[in-house]
ChimeraX commands (.cxc) that place a marker at each C-alpha (Angstrom):
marker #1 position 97.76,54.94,-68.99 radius 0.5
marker #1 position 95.41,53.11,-71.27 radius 0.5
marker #1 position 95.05,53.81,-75.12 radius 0.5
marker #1 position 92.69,52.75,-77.32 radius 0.5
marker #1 position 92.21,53.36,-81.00 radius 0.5
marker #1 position 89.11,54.77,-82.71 radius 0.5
marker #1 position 88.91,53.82,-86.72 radius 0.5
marker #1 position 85.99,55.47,-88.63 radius 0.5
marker #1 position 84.93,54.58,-92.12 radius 0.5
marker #1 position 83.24,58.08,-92.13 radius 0.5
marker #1 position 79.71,57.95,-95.00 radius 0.5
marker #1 position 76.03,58.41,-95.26 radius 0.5
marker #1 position 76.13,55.33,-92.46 radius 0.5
marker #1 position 79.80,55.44,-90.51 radius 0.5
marker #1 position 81.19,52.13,-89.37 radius 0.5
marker #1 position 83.61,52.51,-86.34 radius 0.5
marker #1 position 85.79,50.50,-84.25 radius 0.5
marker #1 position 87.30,50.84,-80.43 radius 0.5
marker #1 position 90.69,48.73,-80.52 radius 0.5
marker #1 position 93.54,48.15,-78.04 radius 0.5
marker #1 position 96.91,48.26,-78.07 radius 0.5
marker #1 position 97.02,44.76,-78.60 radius 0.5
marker #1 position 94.62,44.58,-81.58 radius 0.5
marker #1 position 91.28,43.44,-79.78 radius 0.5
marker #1 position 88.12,44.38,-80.79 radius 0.5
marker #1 position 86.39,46.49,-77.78 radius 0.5
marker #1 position 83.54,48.46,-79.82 radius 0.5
marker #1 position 81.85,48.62,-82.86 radius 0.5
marker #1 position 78.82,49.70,-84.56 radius 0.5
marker #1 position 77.25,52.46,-87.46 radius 0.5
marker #1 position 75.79,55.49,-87.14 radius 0.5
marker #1 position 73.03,57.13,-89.24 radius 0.5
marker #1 position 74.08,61.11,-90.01 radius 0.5
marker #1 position 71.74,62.03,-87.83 radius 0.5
marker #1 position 73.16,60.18,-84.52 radius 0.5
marker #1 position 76.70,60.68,-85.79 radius 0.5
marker #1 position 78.02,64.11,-83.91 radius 0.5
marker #1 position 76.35,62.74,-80.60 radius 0.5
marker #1 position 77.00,59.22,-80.71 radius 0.5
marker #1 position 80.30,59.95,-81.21 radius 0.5
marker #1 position 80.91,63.03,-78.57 radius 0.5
marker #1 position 79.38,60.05,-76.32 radius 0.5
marker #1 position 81.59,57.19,-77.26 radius 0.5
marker #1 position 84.74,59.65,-76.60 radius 0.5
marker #1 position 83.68,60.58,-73.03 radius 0.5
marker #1 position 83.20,57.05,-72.37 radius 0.5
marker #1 position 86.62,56.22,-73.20 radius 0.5
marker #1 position 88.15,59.54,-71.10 radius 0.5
marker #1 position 85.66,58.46,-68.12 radius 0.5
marker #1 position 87.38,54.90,-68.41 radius 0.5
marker #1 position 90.70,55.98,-68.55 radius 0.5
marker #1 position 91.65,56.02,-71.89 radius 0.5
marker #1 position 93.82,58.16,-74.43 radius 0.5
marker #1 position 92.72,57.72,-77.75 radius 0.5
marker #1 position 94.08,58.12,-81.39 radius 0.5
marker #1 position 91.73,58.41,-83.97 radius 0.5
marker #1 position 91.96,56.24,-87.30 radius 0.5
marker #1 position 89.88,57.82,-90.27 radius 0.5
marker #1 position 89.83,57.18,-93.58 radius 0.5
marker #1 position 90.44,60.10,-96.03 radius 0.5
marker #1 position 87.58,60.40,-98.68 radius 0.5
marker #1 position 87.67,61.06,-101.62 radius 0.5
marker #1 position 85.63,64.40,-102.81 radius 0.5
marker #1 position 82.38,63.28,-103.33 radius 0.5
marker #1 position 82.41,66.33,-106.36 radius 0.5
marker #1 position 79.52,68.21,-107.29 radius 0.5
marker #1 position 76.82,69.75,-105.30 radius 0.5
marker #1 position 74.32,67.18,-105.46 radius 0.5
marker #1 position 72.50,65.44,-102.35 radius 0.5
marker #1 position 75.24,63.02,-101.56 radius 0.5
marker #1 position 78.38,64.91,-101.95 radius 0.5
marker #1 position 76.38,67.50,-99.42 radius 0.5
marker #1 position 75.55,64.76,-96.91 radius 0.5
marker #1 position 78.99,63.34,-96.53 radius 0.5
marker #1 position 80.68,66.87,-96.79 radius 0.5
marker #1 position 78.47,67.20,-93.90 radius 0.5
marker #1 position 79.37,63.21,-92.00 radius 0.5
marker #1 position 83.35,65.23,-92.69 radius 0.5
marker #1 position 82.73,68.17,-90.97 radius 0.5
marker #1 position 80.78,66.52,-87.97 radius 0.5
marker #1 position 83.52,64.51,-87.29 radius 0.5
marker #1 position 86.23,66.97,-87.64 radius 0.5
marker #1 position 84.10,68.97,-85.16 radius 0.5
marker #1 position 84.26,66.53,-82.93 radius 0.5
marker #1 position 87.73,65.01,-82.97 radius 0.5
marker #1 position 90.00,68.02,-83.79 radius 0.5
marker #1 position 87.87,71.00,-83.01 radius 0.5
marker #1 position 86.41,69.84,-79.54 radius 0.5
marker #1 position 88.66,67.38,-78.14 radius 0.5
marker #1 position 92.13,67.55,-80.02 radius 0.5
marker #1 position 92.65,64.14,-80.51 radius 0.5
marker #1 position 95.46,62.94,-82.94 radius 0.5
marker #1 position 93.84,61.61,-85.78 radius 0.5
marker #1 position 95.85,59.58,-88.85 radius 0.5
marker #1 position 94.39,59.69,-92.30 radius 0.5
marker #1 position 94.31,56.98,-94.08 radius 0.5
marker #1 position 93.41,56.30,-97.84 radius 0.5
marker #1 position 91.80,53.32,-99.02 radius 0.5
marker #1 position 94.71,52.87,-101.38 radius 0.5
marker #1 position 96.90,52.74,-98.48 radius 0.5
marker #1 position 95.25,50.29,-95.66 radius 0.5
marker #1 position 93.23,47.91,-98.36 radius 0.5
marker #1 position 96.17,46.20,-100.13 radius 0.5
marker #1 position 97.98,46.23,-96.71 radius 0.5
marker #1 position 99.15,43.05,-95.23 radius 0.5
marker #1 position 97.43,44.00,-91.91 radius 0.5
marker #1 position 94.22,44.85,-93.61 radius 0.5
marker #1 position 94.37,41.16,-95.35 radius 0.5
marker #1 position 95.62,38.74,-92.32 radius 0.5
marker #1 position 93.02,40.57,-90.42 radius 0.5
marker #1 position 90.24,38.33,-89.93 radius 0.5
marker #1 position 87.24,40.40,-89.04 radius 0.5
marker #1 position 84.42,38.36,-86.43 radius 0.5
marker #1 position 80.45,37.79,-88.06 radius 0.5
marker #1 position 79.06,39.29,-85.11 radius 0.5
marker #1 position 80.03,41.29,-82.29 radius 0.5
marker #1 position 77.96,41.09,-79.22 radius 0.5
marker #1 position 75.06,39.09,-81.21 radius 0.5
marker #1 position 75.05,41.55,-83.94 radius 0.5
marker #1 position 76.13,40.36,-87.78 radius 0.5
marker #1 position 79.08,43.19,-88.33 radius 0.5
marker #1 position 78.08,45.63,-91.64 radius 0.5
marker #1 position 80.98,45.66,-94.41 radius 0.5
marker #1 position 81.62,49.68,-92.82 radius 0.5
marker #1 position 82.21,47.96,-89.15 radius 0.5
marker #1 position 85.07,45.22,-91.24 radius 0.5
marker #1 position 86.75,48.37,-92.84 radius 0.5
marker #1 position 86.82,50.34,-89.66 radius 0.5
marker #1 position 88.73,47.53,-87.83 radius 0.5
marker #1 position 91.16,46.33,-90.64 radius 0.5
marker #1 position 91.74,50.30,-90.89 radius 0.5
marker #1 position 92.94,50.45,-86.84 radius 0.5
marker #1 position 94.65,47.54,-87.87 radius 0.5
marker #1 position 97.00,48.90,-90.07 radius 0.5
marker #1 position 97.57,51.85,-88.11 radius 0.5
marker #1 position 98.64,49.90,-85.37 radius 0.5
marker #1 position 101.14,48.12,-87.39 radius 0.5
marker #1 position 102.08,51.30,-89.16 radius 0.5
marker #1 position 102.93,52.84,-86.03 radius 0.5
marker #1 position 105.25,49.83,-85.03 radius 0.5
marker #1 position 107.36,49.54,-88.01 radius 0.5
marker link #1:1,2 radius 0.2
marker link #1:2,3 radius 0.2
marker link #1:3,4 radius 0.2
marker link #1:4,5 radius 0.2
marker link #1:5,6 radius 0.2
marker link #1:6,7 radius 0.2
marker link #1:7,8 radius 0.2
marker link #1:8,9 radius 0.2
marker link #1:9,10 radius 0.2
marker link #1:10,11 radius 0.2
marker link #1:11,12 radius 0.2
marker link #1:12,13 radius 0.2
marker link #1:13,14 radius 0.2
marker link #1:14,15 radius 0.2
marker link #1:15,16 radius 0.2
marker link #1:16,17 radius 0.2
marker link #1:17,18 radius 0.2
marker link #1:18,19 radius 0.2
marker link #1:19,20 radius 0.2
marker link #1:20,21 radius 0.2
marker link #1:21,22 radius 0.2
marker link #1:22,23 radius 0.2
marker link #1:23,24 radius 0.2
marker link #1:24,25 radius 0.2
marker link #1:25,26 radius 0.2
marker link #1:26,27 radius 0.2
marker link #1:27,28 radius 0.2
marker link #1:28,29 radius 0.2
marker link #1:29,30 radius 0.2
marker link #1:30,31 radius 0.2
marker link #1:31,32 radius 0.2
marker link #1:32,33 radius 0.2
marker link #1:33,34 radius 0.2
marker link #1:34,35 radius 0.2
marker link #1:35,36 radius 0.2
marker link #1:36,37 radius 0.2
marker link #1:37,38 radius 0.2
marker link #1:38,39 radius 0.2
marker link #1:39,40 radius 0.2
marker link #1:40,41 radius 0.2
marker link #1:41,42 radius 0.2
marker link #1:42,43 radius 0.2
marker link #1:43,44 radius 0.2
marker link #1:44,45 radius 0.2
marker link #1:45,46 radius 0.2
marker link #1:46,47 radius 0.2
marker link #1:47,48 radius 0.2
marker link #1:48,49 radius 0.2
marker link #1:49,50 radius 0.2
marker link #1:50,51 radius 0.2
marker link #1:51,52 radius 0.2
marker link #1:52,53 radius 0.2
marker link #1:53,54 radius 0.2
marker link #1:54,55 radius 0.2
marker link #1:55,56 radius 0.2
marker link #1:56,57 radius 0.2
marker link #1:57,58 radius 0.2
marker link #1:58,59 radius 0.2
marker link #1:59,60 radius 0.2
marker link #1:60,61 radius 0.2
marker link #1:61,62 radius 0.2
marker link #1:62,63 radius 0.2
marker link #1:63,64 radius 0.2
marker link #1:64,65 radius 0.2
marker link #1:65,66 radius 0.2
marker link #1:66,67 radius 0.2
marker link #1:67,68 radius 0.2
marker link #1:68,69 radius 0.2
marker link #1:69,70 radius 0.2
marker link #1:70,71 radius 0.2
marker link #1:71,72 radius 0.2
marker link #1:72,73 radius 0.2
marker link #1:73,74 radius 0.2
marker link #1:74,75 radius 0.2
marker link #1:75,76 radius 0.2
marker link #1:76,77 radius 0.2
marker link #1:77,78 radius 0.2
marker link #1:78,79 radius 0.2
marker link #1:79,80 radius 0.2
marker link #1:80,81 radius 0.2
marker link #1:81,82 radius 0.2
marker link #1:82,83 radius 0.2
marker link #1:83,84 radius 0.2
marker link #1:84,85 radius 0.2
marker link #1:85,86 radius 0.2
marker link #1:86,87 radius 0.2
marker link #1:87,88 radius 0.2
marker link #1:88,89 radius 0.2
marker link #1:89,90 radius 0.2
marker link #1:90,91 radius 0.2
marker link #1:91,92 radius 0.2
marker link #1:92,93 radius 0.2
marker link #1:93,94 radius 0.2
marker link #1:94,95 radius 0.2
marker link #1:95,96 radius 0.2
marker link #1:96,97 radius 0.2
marker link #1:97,98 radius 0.2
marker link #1:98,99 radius 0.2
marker link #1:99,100 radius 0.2
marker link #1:100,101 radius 0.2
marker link #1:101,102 radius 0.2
marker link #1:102,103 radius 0.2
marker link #1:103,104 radius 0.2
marker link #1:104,105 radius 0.2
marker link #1:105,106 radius 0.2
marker link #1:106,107 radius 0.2
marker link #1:107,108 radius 0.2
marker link #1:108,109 radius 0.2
marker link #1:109,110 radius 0.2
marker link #1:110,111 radius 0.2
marker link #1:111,112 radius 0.2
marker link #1:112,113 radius 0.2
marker link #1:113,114 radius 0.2
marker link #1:114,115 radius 0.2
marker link #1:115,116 radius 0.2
marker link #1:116,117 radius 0.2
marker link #1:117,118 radius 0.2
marker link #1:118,119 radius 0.2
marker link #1:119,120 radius 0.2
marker link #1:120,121 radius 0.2
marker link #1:121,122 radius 0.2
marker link #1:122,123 radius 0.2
marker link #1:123,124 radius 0.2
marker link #1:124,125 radius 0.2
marker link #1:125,126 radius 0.2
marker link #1:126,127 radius 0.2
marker link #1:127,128 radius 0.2
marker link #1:128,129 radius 0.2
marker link #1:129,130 radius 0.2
marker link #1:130,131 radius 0.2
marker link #1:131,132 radius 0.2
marker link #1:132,133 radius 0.2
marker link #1:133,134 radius 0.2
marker link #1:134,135 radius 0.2
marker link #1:135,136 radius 0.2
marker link #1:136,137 radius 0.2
marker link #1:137,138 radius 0.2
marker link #1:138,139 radius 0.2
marker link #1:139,140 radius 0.2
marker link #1:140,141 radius 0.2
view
């Protein structure tokens, strides 16, 4: 069976990645909060229909604090993924911390493409993959 990797940068705009096994770059692209619970119910069926199994990548955020705008919009961008990803489809997700995956040696020899499929990648897209990147090498070691 197939298995591909799904890294989110979860935020106000969510970068995510689709990786294989072998560290290629399949997907990528942000979502807006308002696309983000179907967008990514989509982008999982996809991957099912094609023959996947998936484990999900997504970085842990820090509270936002307070209960101003932001901290409600990305409490929010949280609790639409976890919807999604645990609650609906069970997938096995690993959490990682920006402490953890940025000083990595996988997140720096990573070297992240300018565009994919025409498109000029967004610094959320870059984390997204370096994150599945040192998941995958986590999981080896």
């Amino acid at each position: 069976m197939k298995h591909i990797w799904l890294a989110l940068d979860p935020g106000i705009t969510t970068g995510w990645a689709l990786l294989d096994d072998e560290g290629r770059l399949r997907g990528t692209s942000v979502w807006g909060t308002a696309e983000l619970k179907e967008a990514l119910d989509i982008l999982i069926r996809m991957s099912f229909t094609a023959g996947y199994t998936m484990t999900v990548v997504e970085e842990r955020m820090p509270s936002a604090g307070g209960l101003g705008e932001l901290a409600r919009k990305l409490e929010a961008v949280r609790a639409d993924i976890r919807k999604i990803v645990e609650e609906t489809y069970e997938l096995p997700v690993i959490w990682v911390t920006p402490g953890e995956w940025k000083p990595s040696r996988a997140a720096r020899m990573t070297k992240t493409p300018p565009k994919f499929n025409g498109t000029p990648l967004m610094t959320h897209q870059k984390d997204a993959i370096k994150m599945a990147r040192y998941a995958q090498e986590a999981r080896r070691t």
